[in-house]
N, C-alpha and C positions, 0 to 999 in steps of 0.2 A: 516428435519432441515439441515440436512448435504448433501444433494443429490447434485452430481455436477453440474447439472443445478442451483441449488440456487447461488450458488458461482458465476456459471459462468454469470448468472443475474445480482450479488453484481458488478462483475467485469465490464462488462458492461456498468452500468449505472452508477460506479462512473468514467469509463474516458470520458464517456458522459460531467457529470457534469462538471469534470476537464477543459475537452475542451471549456467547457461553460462559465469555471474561477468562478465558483460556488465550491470554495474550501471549505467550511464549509459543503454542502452537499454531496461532494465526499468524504468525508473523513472519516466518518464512511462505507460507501458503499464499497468502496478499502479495511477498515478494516477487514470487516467481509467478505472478497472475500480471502485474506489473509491468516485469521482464517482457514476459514473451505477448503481452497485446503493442507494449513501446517498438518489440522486434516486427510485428505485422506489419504495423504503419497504414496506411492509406484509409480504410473503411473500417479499422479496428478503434478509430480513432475515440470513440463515446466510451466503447467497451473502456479504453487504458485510462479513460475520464473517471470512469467509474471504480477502477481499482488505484486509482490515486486518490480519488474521495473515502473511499475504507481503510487507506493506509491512515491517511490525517485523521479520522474519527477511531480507528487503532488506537492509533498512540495516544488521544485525548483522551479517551476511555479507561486506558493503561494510565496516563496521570492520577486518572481520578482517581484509581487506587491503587498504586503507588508512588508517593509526590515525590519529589525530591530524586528521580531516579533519573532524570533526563528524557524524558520521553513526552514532555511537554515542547519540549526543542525540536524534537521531530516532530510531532504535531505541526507545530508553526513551521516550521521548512515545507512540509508537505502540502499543507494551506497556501502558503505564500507561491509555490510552484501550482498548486492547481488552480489561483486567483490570476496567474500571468500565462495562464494556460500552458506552460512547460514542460516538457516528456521529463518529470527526474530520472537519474541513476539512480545506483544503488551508493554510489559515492556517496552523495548527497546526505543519504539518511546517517556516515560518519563523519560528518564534518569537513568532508571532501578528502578526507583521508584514501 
């Protein structure tokens, strides 16, 4: 479940989708790419850089076409967490809900 090939699978094929503008199916796939590089830790560290980097360009991408939906706000949460270098949750992306 955790092997870094899975992650790096999840990673993969959600900036596939991304690029596709298939934001609803990238979005979970980025999540759990996410997840399990943040659960590695140690030399996973670039790796979980780079799927925090595609989460933020997600949601920006997802603004762009569709405004007003909130996903501008997770953009900038996920910006402002990869600017301070911060492992997010998933909390995070609800408002800390």
């Amino acid at each position: 479940k955790g092997h870094p090939t899975i992650a790096h699978a999840h990673l993969g094929l959600g900036r596939t989708l991304s690029d596709l503008r298939r934001f609803t199916d990238a979005e979970p796939e980025l999540l759990a790419a996410e997840q399990l590089f943040a659960a590695a830790g140690g030399g996973s560290a670039r790796m979980h850089a780079a799927a925090v980097e595609s989460l933020a360009s997600l949601y920006a991408a997802w603004h762009a076409a569709e405004p007003g939906e909130g996903h501008e706000q997770k953009a900038a949460e996920w910006r402002a967490k990869q600017a301070a270098g911060l492992a997010p949750s998933t909390r995070g992306i609800d408002g800390g809900k």
